[in-house]
C-alpha positions in Angstrom: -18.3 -77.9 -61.4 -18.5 -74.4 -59.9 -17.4 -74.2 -56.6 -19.5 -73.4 -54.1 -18.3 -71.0 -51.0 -19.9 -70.7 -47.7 -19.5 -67.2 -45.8 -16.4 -67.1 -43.4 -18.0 -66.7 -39.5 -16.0 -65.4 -37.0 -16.7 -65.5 -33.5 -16.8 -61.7 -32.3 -15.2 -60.8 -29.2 -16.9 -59.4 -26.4 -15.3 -56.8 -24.1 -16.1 -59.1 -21.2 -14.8 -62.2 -23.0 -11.3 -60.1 -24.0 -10.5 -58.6 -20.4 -11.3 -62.5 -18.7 -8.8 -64.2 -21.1 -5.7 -61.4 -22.2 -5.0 -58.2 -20.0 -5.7 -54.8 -22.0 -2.5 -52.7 -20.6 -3.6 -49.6 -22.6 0.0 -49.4 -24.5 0.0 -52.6 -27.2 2.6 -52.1 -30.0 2.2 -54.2 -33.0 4.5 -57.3 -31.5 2.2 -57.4 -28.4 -0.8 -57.0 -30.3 -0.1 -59.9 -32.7 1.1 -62.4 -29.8 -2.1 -61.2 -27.7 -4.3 -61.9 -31.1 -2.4 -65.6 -31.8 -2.9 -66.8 -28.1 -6.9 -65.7 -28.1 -7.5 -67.5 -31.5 -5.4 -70.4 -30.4 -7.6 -70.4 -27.0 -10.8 -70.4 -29.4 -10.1 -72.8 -31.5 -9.3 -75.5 -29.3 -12.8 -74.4 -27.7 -14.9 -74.9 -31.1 -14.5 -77.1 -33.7 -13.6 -76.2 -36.8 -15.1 -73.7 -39.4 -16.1 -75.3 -42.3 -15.3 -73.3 -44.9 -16.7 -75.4 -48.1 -18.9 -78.1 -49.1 -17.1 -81.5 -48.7 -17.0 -81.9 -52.3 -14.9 -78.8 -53.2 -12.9 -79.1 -49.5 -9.7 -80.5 -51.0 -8.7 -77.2 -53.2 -9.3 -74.9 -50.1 -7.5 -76.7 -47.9 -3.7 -76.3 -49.0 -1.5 -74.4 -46.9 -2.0 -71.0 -48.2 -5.7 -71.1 -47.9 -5.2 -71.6 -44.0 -2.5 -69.0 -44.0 -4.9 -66.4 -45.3 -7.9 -67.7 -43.1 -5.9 -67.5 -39.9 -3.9 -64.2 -40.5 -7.7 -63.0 -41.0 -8.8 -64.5 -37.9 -6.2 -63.1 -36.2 -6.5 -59.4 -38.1 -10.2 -59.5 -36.7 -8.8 -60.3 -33.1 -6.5 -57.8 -33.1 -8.9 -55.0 -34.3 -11.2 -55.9 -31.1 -8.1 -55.8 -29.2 -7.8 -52.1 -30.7 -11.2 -51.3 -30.1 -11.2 -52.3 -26.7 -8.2 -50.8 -26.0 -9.6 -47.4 -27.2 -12.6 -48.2 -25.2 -10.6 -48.2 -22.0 -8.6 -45.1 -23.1 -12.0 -43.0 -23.2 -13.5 -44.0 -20.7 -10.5 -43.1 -18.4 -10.2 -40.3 -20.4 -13.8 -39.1 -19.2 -13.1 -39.8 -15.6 -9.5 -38.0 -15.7 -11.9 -35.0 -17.0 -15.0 -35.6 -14.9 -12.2 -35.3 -12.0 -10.3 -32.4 -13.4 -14.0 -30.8 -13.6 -14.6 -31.0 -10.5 -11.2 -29.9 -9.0 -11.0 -26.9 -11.2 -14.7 -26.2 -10.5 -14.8 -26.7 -6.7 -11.9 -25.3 -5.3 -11.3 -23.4 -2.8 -9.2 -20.8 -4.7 -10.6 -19.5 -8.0 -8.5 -19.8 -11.2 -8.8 -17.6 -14.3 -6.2 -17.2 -17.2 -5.6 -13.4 -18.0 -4.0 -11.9 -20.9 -2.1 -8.8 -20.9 -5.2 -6.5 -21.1 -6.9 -8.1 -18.2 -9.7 -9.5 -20.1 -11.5 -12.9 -18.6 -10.6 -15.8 -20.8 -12.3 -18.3 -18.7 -12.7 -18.8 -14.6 -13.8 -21.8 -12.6 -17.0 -21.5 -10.7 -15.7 -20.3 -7.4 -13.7 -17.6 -9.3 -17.2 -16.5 -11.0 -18.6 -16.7 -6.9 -16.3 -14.2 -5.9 -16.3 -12.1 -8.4 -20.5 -12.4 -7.9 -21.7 -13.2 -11.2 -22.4 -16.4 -13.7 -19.3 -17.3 -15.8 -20.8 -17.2 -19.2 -21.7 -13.3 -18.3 -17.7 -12.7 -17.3 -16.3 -14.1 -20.4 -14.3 -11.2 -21.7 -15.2 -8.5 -18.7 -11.8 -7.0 -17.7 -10.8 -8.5 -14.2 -9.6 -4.9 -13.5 -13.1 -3.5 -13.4 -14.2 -5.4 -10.3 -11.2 -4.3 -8.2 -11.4 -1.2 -6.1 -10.1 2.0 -7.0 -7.7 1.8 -4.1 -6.5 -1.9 -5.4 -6.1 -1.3 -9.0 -2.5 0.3 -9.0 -0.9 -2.7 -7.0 -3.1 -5.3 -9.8 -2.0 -3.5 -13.0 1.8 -3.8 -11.2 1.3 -7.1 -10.7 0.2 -8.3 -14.0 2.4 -6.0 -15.4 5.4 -8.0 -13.4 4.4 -11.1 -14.3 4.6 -10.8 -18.3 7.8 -8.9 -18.2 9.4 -10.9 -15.5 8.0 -14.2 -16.6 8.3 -14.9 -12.7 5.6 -15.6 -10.6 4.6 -12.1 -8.3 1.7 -12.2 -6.2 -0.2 -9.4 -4.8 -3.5 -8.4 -2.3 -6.6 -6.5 -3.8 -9.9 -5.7 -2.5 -12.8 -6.7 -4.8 -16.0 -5.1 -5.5 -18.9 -7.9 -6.6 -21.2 -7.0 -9.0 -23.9 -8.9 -6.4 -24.0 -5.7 -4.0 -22.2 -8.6 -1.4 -19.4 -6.6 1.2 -15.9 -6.0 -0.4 -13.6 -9.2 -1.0 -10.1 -9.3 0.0 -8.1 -11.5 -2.4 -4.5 -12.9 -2.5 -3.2 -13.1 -5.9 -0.4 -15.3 -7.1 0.2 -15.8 -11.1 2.5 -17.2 -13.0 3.3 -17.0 -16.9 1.8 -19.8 -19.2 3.3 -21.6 -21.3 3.1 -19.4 -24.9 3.5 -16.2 -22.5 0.5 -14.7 -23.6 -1.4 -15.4 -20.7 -1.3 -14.7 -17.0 -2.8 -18.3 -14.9 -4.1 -16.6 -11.9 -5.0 -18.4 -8.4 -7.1 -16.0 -6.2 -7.6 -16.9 -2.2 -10.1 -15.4 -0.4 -8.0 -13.7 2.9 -11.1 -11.8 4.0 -11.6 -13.7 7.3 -7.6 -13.4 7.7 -7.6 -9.8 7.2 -10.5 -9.4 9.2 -8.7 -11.5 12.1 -5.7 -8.8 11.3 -7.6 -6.1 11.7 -9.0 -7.1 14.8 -5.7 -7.6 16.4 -4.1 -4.6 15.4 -7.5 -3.0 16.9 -7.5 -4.6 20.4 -3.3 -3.6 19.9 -4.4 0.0 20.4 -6.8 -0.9 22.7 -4.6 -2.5 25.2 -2.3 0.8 24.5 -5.1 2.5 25.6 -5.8 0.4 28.7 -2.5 0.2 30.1 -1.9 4.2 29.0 -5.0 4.4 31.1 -3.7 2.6 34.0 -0.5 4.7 33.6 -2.6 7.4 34.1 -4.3 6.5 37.0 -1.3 5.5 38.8 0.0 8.8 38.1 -3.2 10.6 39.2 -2.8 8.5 42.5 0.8 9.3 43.2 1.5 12.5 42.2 -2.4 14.4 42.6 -2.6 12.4 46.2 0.6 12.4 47.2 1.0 16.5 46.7 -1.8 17.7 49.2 -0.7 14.7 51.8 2.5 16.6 51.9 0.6 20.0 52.6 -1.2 18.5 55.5 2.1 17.1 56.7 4.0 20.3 56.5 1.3 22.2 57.9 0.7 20.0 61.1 4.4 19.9 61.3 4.5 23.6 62.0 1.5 24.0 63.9 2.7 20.8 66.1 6.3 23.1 66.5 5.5 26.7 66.0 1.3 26.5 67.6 2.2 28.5 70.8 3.5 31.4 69.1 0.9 31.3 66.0 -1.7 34.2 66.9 -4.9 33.4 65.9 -5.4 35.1 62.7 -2.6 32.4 61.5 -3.9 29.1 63.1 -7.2 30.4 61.1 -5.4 30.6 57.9 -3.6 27.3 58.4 -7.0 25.5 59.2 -8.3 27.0 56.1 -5.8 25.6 54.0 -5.9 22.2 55.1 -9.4 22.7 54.5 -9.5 23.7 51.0 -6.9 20.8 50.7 -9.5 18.2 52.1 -12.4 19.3 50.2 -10.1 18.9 47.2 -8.8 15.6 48.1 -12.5 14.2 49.1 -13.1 15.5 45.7 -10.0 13.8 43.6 -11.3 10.6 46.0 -14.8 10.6 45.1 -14.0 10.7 41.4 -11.5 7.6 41.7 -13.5 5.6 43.6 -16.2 6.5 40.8 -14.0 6.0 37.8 -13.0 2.4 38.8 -16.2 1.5 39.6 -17.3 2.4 36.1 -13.9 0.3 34.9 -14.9 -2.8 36.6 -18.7 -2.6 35.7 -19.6 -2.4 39.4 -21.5 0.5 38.8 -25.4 -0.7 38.2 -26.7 1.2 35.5 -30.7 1.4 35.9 -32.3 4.5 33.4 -36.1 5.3 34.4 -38.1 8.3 33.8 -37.1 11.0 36.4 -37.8 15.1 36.7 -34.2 16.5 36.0 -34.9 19.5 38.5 -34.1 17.8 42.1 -31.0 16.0 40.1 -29.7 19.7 39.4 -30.9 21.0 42.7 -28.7 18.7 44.5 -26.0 18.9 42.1 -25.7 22.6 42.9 -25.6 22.5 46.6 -22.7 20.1 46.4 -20.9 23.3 44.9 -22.3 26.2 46.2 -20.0 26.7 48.7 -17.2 26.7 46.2 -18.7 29.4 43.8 -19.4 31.6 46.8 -15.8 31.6 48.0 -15.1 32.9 44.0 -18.5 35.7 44.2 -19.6 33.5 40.8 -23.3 33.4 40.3 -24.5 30.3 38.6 -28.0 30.7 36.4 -30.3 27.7 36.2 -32.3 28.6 33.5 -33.8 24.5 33.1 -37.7 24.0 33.7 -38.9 22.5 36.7 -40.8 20.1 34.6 -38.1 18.9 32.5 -38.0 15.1 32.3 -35.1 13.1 31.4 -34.9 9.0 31.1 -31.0 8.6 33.0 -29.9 7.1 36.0 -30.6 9.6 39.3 -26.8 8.6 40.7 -25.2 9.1 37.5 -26.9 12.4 36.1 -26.3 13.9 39.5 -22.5 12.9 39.3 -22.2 14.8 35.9 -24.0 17.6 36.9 -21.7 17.9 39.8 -18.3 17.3 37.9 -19.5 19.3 34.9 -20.5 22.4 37.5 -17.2 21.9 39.7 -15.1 22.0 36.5 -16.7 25.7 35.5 -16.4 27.4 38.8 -12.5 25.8 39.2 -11.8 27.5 35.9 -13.5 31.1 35.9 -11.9 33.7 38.1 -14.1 35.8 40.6 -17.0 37.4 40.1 -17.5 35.3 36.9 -20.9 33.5 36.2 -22.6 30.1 34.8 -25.6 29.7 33.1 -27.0 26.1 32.6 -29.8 26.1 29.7 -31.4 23.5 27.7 -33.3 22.9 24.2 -35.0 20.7 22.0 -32.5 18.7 20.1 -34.5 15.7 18.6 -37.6 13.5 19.1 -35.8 11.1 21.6 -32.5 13.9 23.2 -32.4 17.1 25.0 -29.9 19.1 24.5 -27.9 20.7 28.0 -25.5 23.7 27.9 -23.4 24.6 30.9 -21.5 27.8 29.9 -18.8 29.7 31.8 -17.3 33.0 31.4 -13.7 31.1 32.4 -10.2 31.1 31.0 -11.7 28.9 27.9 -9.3 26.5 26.1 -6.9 25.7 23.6 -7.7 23.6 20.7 -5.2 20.9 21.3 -6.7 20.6 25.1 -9.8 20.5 23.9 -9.5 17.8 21.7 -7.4 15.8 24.4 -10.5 16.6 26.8 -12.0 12.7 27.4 -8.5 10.7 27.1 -7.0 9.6 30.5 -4.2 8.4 28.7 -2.9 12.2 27.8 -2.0 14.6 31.1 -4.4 17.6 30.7 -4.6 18.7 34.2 -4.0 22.2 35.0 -4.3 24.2 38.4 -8.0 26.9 38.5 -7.7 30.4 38.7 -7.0 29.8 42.4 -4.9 26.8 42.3 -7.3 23.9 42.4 -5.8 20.5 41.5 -7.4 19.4 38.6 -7.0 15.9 36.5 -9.0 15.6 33.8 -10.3 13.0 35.7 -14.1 14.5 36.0 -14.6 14.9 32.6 -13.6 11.2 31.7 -16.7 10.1 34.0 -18.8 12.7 32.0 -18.1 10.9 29.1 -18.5 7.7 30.5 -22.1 8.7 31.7 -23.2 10.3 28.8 -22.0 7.3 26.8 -24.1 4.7 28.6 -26.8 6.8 28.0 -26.0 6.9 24.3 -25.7 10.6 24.2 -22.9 12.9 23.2 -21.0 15.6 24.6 -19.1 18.1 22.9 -17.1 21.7 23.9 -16.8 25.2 22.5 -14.4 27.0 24.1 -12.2 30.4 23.3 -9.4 31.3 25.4 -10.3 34.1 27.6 -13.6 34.2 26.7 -15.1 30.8 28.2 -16.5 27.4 27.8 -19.9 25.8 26.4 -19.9 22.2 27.6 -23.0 20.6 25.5 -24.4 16.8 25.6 -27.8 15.5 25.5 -30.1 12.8 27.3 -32.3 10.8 25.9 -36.2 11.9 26.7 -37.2 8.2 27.2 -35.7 4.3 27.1 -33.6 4.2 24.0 
């Protein structure tokens, strides 16, 4: 009689059924696998009863020892496969989660990364290292990283990459990019090291921008505190010395008038009460001009610009110092229209007439003249010249003019203290008003002062 098979079922495995009955460890050598295969097919069959293999009639030949042997080691075969599969399963799946990780470390960091080969070329970046560099990645792919750093930068990068594949150490460096987004320059800090075949350089690039910025602004408000306490220097040195000089001269002088008045004729007590006049117009003066500086300094000096007719401002100016270019026979030449109309604060343009006019007669000698003119200069400014026929200048005092941390004061023609002072508060006026002053000067010949007011509320 033919024998008459029936088809071998196994029971299949599910993922869920594997991981509740045997532990998948990721790592199963052939031992492990075998014992973890025995124990789940043990477990199953004392579940389910037994396959049946055969009809009853031909059972007895298939049920010898070697029959079993072979149906169980494929049983267990089967099991261990799943086991396999399942294990490869796991594998991929924490495979894909290492990457989707990776990904998003690479991608998202704050640094950008980019491998570089000798000639600079872009191998690959992450996406912040395409951000910085202001432009998709798939566009950078094999653009030289040298192209988007600026002129000024590019000698320190090629010496850096240059270091790092001879050296084979890692060198780091600071550049200034260029993006090709029209965004503001980029300052980077560069560090690289070699990779593993040497062929490449693996680049990390910071953005220092905001730290360079912060350094910048230090080493500015450095040189402005210089400036501030040179400044305060200054006007110490302006209060003790330029003060303390004529306080002597009235000291000495009332000493020898207190010892020496009854035998002083009349012609002398004259020339002494001269003096000490000149000396207190020039200290009200040197007062005046402190009092007006620190004002300015503190910001206690209300600056309120309306539309006013320059002429009166001028007028009053001029008899302020009148009497002093009549002592010196020097003419002075308003040559400004009546009608001319300025938008500046009345306090202040009168203050820089005043210095601007003292300063010209203290430095032309007698008989010399002044001549204040004006012109068009644009559609908001009028341009002011106050001209003398003075000693003129030097170019190294002119161009210390409007520092109060540099000593430019020299005595007139007729030995007027001067500080420099003055001037400063010109500059300080004309700079509120967002004007500008400027000076052409030739020694012997004389002075231009320039600067310009706005024509209405800027």
């Amino acid at each position: 009689m033919a024998m008459q098979s029936r088809k071998l079922r196994l029971p299949k495995l599910t993922q869920e059924g594997l991981e509740d009955k045997i532990p998948v460890t990721g790592q199963i050598n052939k031992g492990v696998l075998r014992q973890k295969a025995e124990k789940l097919l043990k477990k199953r069959q004392s579940d389910h009863s037994a396959v049946n293999v055969i009809s009853s009639g031909e059972g007895r030949g298939l049920r010898d020892a070697e029959t079993k042997r072979v149906i169980y080691e494929l049983e267990v075969h089967q099991i261990e496969l799943e086991l396999q599969n399942l294990e490869l399963q796991h594998a991929k799946e924490q495979n894909e989660a290492l990457a989707d990780k990776y990904t998003q470390l690479y991608d998202f960091s704050p640094a950008g990364y980019l491998p570089l080969p000798r000639e600079g070329a872009i191998i690959d970046l992450n996406l912040y290292g395409s951000q910085l560099l202001g432009k998709d990645r798939i566009k950078l792919r094999n653009s030289l990283f040298g192209f988007f750093v600026t002129e000024d930068s590019r000698i320190e990068f090629n010496h850096f990459i240059d270091c790092v594949f001879q050296s084979g150490c890692k060198a780091s460096c600071d550049v200034t990019l260029s993006p090709e987004n029209g965004n503001s320059p980029v300052e980077l800090s560069l560090t690289g090291i070699i990779s593993e075949d040497r062929d490449k350089c693996l680049v990390a690039a910071i953005d220092i921008s905001d730290r360079k910025r912060a350094e910048a602004e230090v080493i500015r408000k450095n040189i402005e505190l210089q400036r501030v306490n040179a400044e305060k220097d200054r006007f110490f040195s302006i209060i003790a010395h330029d003060l303390r000089s004529p306080f002597n001269g009235f000291l000495g002088l009332t000493e020898l008038m207190a010892e020496s008045l009854s035998g002083m004729t009349f012609d002398e007590i004259h020339k002494m009460v001269m003096m000490m006049k000149n000396g207190a117009n020039n200290l009200n003066q040197l007062l005046g001009n402190l009092l007006e500086w620190s004002r300015m300094e503190r910001g206690m000096f209300v600056f309120a610009p309306k539309s006013c007719l320059l002429g009166p401002r001028i007028d009053q100016s001029l008899s302020s110092v009148r009497e002093s270019a009549a002592k010196k026979r020097i003419t002075i030449d308003c040559q400004i229209p009546e009608d001319t109309e300025v938008c500046a604060d009345d306090n202040m343009i009168e203050s820089l007439f005043r210095n601007l006019l003292s300063n010209a007669i203290k430095f032309t000698a007698s008989d010399g003249q002044i001549r204040i003119t004006s012109a068009p200069f644009s559609k908001k400014y009028i341009e002011f010249r106050i001209s003398d026929t003075g000693i003129g200048m030097d170019k190294n005092l002119i161009d210390n003019l409007f520092r109060l941390d540099v000593n430019i004061g020299r005595k007139g023609t007729e030995g007027e203290l001067s500080t420099g002072l003055g001037l400063i508060i010109c500059k300080e006026i004309i700079d509120k008003h967002q004007g500008k002053i400027w000076v052409e000067s030739e020694e012997q010949v004389g002075t231009v002062f320039h600067f310009t007011l706005p024509i209405m509320l800027i």
